[in-house]
LUMLUMDREN-2810 file (N, C-alpha, C; in Angstrom, 1 decimal):
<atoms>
<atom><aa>X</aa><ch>A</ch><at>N</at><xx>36.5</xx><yy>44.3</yy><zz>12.4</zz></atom>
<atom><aa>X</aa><ch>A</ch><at>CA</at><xx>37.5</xx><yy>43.5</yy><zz>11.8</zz></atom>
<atom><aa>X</aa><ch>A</ch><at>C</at><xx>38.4</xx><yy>42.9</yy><zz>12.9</zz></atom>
<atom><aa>X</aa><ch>A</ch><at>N</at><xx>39.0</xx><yy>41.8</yy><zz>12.6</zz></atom>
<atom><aa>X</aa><ch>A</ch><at>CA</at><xx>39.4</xx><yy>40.9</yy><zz>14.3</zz></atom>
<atom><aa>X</aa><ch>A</ch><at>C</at><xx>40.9</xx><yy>41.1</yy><zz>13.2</zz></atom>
<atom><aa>X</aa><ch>A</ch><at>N</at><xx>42.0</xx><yy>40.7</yy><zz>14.3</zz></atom>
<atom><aa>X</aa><ch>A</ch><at>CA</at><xx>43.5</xx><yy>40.8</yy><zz>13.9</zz></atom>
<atom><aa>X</aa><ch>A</ch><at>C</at><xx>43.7</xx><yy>39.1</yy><zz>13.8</zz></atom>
<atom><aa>X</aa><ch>A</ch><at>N</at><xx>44.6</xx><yy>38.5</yy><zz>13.4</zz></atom>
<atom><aa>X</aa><ch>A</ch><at>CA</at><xx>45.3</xx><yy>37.9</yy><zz>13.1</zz></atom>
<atom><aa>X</aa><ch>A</ch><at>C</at><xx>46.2</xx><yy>37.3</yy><zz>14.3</zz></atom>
<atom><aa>X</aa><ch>A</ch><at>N</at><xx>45.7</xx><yy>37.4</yy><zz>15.9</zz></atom>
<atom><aa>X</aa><ch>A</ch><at>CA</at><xx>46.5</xx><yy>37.4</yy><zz>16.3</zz></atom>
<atom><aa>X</aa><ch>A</ch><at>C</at><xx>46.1</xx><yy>36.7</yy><zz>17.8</zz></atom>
<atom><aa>X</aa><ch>A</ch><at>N</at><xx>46.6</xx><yy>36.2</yy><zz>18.6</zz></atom>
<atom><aa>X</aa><ch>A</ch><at>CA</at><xx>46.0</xx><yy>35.9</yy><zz>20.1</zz></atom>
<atom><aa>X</aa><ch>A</ch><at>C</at><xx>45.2</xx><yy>36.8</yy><zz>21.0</zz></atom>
<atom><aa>X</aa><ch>A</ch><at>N</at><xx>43.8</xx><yy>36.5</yy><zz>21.3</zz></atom>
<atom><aa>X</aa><ch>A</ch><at>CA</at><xx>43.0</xx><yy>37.6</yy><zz>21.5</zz></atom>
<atom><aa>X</aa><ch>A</ch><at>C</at><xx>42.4</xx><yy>36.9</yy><zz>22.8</zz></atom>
<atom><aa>X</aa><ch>A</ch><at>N</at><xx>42.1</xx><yy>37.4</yy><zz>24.3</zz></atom>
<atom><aa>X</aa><ch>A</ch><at>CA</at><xx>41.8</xx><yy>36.8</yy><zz>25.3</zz></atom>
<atom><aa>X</aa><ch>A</ch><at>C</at><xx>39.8</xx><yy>37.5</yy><zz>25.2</zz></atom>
<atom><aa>X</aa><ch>A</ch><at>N</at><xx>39.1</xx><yy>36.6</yy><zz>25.4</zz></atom>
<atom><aa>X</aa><ch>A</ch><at>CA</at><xx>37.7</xx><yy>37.5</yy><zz>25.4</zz></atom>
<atom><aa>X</aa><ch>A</ch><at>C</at><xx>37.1</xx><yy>36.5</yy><zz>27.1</zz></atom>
<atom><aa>X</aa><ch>A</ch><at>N</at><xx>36.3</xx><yy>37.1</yy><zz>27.5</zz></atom>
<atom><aa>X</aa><ch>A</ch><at>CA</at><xx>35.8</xx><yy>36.5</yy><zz>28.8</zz></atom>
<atom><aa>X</aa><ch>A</ch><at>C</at><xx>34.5</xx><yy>35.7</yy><zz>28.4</zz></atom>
<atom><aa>X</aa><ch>A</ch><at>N</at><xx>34.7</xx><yy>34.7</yy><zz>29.1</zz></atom>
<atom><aa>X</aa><ch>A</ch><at>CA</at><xx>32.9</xx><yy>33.3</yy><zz>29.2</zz></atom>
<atom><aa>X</aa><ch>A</ch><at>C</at><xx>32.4</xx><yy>33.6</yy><zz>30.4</zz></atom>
<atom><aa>X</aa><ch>A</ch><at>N</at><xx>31.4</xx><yy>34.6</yy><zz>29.8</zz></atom>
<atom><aa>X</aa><ch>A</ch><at>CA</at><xx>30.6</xx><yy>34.8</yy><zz>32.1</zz></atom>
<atom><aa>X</aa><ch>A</ch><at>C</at><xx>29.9</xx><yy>34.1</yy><zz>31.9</zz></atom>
<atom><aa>X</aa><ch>A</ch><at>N</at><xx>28.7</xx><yy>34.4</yy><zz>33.1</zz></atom>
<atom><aa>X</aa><ch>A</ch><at>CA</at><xx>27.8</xx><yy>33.5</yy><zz>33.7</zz></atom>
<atom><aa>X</aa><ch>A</ch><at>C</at><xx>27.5</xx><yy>33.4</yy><zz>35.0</zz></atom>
<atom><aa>X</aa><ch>A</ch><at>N</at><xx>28.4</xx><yy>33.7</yy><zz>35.9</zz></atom>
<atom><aa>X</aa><ch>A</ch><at>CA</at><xx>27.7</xx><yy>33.5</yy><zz>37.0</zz></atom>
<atom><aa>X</aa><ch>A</ch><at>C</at><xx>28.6</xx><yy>32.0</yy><zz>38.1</zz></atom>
<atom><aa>X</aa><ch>A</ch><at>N</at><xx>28.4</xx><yy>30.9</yy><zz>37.6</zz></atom>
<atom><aa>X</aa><ch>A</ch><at>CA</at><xx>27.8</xx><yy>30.0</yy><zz>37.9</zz></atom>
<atom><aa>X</aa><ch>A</ch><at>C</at><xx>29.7</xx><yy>29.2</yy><zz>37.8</zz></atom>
<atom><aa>X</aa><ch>A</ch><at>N</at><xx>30.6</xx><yy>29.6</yy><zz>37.0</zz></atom>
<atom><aa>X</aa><ch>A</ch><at>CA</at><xx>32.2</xx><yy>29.4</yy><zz>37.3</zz></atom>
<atom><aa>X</aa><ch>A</ch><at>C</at><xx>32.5</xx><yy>28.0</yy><zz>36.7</zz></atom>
<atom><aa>X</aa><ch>A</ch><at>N</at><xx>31.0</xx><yy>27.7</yy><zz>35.9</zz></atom>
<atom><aa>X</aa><ch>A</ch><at>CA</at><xx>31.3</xx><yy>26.3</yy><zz>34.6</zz></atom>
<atom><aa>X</aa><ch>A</ch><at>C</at><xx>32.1</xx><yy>26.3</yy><zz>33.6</zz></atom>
<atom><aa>X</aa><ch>A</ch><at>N</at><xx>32.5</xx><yy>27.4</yy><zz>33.2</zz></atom>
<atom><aa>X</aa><ch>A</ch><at>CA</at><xx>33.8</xx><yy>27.8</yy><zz>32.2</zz></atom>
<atom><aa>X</aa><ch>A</ch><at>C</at><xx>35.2</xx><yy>28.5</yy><zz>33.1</zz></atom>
<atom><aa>X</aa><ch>A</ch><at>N</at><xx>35.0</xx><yy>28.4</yy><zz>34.1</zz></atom>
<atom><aa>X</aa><ch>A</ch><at>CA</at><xx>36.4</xx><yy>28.7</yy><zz>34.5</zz></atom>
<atom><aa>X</aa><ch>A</ch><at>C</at><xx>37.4</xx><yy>27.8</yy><zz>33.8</zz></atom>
<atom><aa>X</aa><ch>A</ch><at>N</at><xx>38.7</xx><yy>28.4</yy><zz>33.4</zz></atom>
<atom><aa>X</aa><ch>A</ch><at>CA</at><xx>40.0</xx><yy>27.7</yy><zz>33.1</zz></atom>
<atom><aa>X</aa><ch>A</ch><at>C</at><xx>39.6</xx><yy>26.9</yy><zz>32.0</zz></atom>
<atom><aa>X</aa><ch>A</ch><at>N</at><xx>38.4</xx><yy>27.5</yy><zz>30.9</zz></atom>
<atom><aa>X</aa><ch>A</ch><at>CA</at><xx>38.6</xx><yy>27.3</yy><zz>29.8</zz></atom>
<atom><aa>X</aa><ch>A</ch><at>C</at><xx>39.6</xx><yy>28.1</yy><zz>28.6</zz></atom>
<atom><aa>X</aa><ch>A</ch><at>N</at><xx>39.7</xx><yy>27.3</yy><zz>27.8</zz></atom>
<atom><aa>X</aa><ch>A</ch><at>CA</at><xx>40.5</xx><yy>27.7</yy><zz>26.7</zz></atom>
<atom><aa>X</aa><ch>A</ch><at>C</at><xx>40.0</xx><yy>27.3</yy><zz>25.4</zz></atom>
<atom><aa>X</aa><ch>A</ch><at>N</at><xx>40.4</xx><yy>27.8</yy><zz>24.0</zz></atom>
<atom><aa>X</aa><ch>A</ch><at>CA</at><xx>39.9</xx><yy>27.2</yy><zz>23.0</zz></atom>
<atom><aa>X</aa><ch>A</ch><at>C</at><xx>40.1</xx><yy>27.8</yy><zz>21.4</zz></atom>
<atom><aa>X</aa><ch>A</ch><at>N</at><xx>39.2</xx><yy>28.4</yy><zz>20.7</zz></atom>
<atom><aa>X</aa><ch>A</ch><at>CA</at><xx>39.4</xx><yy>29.3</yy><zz>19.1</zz></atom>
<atom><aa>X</aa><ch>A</ch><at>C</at><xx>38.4</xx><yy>29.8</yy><zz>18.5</zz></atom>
<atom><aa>X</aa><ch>A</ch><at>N</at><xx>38.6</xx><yy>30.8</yy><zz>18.3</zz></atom>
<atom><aa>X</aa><ch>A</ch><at>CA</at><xx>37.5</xx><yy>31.9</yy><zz>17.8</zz></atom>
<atom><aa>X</aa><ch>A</ch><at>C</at><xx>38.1</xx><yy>31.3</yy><zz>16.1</zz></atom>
<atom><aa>X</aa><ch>A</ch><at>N</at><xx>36.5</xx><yy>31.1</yy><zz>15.3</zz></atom>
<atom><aa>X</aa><ch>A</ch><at>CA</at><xx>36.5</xx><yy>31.3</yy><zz>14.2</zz></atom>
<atom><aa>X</aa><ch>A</ch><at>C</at><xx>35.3</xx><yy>32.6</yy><zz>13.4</zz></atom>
<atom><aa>X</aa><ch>A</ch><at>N</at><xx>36.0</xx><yy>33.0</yy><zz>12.4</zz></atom>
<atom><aa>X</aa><ch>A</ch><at>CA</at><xx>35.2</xx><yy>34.0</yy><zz>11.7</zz></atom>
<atom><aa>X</aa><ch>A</ch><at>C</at><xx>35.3</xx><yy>34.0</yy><zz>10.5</zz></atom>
<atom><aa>X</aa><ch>A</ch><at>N</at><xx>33.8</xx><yy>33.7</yy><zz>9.9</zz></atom>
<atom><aa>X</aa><ch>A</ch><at>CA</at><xx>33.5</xx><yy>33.6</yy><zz>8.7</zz></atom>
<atom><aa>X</aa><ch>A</ch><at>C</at><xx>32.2</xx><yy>34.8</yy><zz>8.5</zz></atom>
<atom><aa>X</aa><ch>A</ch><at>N</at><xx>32.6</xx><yy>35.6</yy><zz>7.6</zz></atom>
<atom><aa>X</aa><ch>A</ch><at>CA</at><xx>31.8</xx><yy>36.4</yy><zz>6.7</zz></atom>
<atom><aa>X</aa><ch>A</ch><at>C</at><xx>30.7</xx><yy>35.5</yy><zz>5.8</zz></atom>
<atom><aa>X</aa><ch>A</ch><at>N</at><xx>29.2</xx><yy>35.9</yy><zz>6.1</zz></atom>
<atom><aa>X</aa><ch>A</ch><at>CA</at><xx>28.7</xx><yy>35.4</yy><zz>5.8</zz></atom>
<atom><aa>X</aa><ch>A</ch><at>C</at><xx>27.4</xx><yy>36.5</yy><zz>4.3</zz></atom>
<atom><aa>X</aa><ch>A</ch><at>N</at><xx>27.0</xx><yy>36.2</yy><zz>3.7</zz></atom>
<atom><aa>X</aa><ch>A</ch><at>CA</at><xx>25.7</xx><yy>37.1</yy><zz>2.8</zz></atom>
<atom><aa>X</aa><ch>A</ch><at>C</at><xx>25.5</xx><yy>38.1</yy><zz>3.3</zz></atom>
<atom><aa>X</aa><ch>A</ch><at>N</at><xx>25.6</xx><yy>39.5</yy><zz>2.2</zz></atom>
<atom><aa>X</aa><ch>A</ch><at>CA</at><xx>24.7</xx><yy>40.4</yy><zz>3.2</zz></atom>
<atom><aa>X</aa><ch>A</ch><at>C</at><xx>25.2</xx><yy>41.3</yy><zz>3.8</zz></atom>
<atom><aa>X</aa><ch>A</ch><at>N</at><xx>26.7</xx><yy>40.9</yy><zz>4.3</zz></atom>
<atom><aa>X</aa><ch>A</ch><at>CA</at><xx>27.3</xx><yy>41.6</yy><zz>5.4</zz></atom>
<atom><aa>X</aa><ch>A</ch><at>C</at><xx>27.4</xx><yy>41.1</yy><zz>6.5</zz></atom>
<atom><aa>X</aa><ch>A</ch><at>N</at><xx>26.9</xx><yy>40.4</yy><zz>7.0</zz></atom>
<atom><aa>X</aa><ch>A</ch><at>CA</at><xx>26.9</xx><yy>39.3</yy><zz>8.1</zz></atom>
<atom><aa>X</aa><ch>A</ch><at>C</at><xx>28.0</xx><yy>38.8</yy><zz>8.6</zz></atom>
<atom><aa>X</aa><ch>A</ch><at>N</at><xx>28.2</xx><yy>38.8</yy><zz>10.1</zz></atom>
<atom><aa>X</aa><ch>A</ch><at>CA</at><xx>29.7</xx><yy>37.8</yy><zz>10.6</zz></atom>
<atom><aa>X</aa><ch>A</ch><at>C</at><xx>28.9</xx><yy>36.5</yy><zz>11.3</zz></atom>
<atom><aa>X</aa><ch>A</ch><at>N</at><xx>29.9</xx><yy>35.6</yy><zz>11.1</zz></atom>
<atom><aa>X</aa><ch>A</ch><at>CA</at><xx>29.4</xx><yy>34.6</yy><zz>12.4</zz></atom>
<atom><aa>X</aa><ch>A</ch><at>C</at><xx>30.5</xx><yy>34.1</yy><zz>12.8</zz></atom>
<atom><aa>X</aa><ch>A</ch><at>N</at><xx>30.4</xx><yy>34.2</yy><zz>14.6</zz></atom>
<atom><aa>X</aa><ch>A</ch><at>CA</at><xx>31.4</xx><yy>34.0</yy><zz>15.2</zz></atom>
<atom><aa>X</aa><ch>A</ch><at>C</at><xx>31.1</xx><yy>32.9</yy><zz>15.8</zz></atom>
<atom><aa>X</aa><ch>A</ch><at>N</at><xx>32.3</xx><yy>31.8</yy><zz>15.6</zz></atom>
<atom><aa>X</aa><ch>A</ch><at>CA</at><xx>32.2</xx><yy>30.3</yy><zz>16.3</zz></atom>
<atom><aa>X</aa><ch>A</ch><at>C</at><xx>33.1</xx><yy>30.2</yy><zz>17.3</zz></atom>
<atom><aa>X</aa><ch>A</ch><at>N</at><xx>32.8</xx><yy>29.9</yy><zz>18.7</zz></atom>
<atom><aa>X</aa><ch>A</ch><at>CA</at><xx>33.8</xx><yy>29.6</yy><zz>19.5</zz></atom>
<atom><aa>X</aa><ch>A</ch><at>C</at><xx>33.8</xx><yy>28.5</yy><zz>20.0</zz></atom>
<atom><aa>X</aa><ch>A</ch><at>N</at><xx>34.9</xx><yy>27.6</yy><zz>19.8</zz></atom>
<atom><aa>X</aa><ch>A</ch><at>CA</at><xx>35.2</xx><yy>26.1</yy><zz>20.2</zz></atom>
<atom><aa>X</aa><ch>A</ch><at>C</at><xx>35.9</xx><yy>26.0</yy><zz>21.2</zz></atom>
<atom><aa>X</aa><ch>A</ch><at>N</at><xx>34.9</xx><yy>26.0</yy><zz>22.5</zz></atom>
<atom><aa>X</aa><ch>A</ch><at>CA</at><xx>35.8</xx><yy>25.7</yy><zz>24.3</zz></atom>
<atom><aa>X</aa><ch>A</ch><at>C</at><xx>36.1</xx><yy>24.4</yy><zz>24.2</zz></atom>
<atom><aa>X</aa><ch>A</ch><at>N</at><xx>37.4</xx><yy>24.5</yy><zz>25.1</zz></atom>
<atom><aa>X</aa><ch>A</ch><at>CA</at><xx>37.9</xx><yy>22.9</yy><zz>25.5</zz></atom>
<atom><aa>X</aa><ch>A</ch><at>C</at><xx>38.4</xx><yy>23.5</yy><zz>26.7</zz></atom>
<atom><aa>X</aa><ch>A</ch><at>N</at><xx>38.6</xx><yy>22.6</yy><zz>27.8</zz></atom>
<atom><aa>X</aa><ch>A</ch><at>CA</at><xx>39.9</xx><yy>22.2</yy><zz>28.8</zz></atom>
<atom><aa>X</aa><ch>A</ch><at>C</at><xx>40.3</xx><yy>21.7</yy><zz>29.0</zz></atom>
</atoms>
């Protein structure tokens, strides 16, 4: 279950193409029991 609230999560890789991104986690409950988690980078 995710909170309601500003949550920091890390973008690896290696390679430092997402450094000093920012953006929004969406969560929608999906059939079944299922989550799907959307995250929309920007900088």
């Amino acid at each position: 279950m995710f909170a309601e609230r500003d949550n920091a999560y890390a973008v690896t890789g290696g390679t430092g193409a997402y450094k000093g991104v920012g953006g929004e986690l969406s969560v929608f409950d999906l059939a079944g029991g299922d989550t799907l988690l959307v995250f929309d980078l920007v900088r």
